[in-house]
Structures are given as C-alpha cells and as structure tokens.
MIDOSE-1310 file (N, C-alpha, C; in nm, 2 decimals, decimal comma, always signed):
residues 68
xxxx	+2,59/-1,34/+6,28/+2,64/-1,31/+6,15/+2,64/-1,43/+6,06; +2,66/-1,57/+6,13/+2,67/-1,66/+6,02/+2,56/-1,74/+5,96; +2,46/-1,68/+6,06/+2,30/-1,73/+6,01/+2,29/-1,64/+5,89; +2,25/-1,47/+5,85/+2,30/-1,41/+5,77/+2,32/-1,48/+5,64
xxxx	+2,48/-1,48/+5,68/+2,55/-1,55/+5,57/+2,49/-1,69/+5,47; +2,47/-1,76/+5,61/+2,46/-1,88/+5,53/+2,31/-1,87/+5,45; +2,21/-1,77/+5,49/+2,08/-1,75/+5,40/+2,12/-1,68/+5,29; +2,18/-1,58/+5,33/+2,25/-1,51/+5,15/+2,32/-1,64/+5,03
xxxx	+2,39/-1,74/+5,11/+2,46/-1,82/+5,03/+2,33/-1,89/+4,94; +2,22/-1,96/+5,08/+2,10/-2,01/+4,97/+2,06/-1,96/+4,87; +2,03/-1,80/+4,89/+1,93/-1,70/+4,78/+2,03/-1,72/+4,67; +2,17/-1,71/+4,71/+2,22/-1,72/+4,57/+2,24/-1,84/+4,50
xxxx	+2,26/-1,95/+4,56/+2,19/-2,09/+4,50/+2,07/-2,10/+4,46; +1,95/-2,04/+4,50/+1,80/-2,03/+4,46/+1,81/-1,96/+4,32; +1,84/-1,85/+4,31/+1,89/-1,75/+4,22/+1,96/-1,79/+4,13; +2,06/-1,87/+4,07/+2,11/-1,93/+4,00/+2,05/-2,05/+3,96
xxxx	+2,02/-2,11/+4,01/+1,90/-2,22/+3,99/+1,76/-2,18/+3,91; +1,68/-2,06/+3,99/+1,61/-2,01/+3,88/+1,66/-1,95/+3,73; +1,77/-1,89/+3,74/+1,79/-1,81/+3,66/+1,84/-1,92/+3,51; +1,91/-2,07/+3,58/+1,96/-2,16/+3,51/+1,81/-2,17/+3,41
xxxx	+1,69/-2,19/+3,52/+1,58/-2,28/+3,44/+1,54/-2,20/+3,34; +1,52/-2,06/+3,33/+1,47/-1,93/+3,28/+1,53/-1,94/+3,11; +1,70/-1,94/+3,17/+1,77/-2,00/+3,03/+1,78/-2,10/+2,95; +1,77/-2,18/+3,01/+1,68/-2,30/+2,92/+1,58/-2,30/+2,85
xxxx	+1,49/-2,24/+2,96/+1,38/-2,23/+2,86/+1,38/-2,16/+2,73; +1,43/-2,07/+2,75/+1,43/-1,95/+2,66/+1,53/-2,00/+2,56; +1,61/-2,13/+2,56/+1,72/-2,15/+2,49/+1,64/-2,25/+2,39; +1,54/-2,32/+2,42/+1,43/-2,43/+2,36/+1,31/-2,35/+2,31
xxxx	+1,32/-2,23/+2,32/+1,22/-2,14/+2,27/+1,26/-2,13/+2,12; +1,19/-2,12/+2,01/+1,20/-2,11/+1,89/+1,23/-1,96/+1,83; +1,30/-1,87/+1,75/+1,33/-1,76/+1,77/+1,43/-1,72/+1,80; +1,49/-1,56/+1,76/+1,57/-1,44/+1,77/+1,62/-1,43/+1,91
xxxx	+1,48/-1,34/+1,92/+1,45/-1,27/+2,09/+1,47/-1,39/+2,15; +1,40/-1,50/+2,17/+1,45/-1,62/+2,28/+1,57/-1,63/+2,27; +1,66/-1,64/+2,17/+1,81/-1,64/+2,17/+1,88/-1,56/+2,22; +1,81/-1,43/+2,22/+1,88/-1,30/+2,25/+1,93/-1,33/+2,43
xxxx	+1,74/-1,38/+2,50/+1,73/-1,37/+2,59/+1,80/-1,46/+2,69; +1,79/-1,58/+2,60/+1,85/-1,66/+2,64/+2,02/-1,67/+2,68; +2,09/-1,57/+2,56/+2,26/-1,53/+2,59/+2,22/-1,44/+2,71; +2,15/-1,39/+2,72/+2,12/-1,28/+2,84/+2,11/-1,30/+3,01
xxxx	+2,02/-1,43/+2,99/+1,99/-1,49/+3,08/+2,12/-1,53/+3,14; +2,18/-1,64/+3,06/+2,31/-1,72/+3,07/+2,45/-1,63/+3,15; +2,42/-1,51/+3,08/+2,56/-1,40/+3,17/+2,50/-1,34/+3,30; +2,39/-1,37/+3,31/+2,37/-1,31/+3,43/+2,38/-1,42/+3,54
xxxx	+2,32/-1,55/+3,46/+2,32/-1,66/+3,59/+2,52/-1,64/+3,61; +2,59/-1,64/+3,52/+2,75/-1,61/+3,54/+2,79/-1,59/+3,70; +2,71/-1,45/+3,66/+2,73/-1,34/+3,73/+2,69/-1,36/+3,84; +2,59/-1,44/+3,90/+2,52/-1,47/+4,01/+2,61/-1,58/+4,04
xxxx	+2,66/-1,66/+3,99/+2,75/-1,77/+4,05/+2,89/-1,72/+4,09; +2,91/-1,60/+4,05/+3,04/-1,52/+4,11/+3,01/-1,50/+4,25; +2,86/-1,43/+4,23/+2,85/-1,38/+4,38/+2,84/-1,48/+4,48; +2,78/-1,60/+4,43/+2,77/-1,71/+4,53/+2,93/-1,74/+4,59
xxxx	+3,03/-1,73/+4,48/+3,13/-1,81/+4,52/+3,20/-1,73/+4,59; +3,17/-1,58/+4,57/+3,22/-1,48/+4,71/+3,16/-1,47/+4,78; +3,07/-1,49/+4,81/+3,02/-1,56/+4,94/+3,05/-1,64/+5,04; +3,07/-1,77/+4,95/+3,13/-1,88/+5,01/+3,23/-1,90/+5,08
xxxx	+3,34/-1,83/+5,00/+3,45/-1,77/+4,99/+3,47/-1,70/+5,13; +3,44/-1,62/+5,13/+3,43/-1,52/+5,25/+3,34/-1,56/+5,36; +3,26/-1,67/+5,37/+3,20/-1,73/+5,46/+3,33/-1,85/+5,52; +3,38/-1,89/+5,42/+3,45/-1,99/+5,46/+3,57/-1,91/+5,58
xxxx	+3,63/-1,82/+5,50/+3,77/-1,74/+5,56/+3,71/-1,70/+5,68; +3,55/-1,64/+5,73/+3,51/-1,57/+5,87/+3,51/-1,68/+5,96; +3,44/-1,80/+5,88/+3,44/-1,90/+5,99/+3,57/-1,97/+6,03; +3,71/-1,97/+5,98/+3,83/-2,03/+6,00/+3,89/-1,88/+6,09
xxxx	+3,87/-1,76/+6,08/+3,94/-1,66/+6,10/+3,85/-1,67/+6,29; +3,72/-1,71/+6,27/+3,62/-1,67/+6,38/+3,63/-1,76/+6,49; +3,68/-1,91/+6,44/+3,68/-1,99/+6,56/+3,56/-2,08/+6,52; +3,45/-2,05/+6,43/+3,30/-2,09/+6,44/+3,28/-2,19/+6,37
C-alpha cells in the first residue's frame, strides 16, 4: 500500500509541476485566450496541489497509525 501511495504523491508533484509550466507559459503568451487560459490553468494547478496535500496528509496519518 505505501509503494502505491508514495507513486500517487509523485504524479501529483509531476502534475503540478507540469501544469505550473503550462501556466506560465500561457501567462507570457501575448493575448485574451492566453489569459483566459492561463487563469485556467492556474485553478487547476490549485486544485492538483489540494490533492497532493491529501495525499500527503493521509500518507502521513497511515504510516503513523500503521507502524511503517
């Protein structure tokens, strides 16, 4: 279970990392739509660092509750 875990924690560090660079880009993009995309981008990387941190979160609590 904590091998699992701890690869889900990476994707979501990978995943917020890409998702950071995407917004950037799109933030140094000239334009509307890049702006658009760019606020777009930005709440979803949010949203992906929620999930990392319940992750984490809940990785931390299994492994103190587990002994591991």
């Amino acid at each position: 279970m904590g091998n699992i875990v701890d690869i889900l924690i990476l994707i979501a560090i990978a995943a917020v990392a890409i998702t950071l660079g995407f917004g950037l880009k799109a933030l140094f993009t000239p334009g509307d739509a890049a702006r658009s995309q760019s606020n777009h981008l930005m709440r979803v990387r949010v949203g992906l660092q929620a999930v990392g941190v319940v992750l984490l979160v809940g990785a931390m609590w299994w492994k103190s509750t587990q002994g591991g």
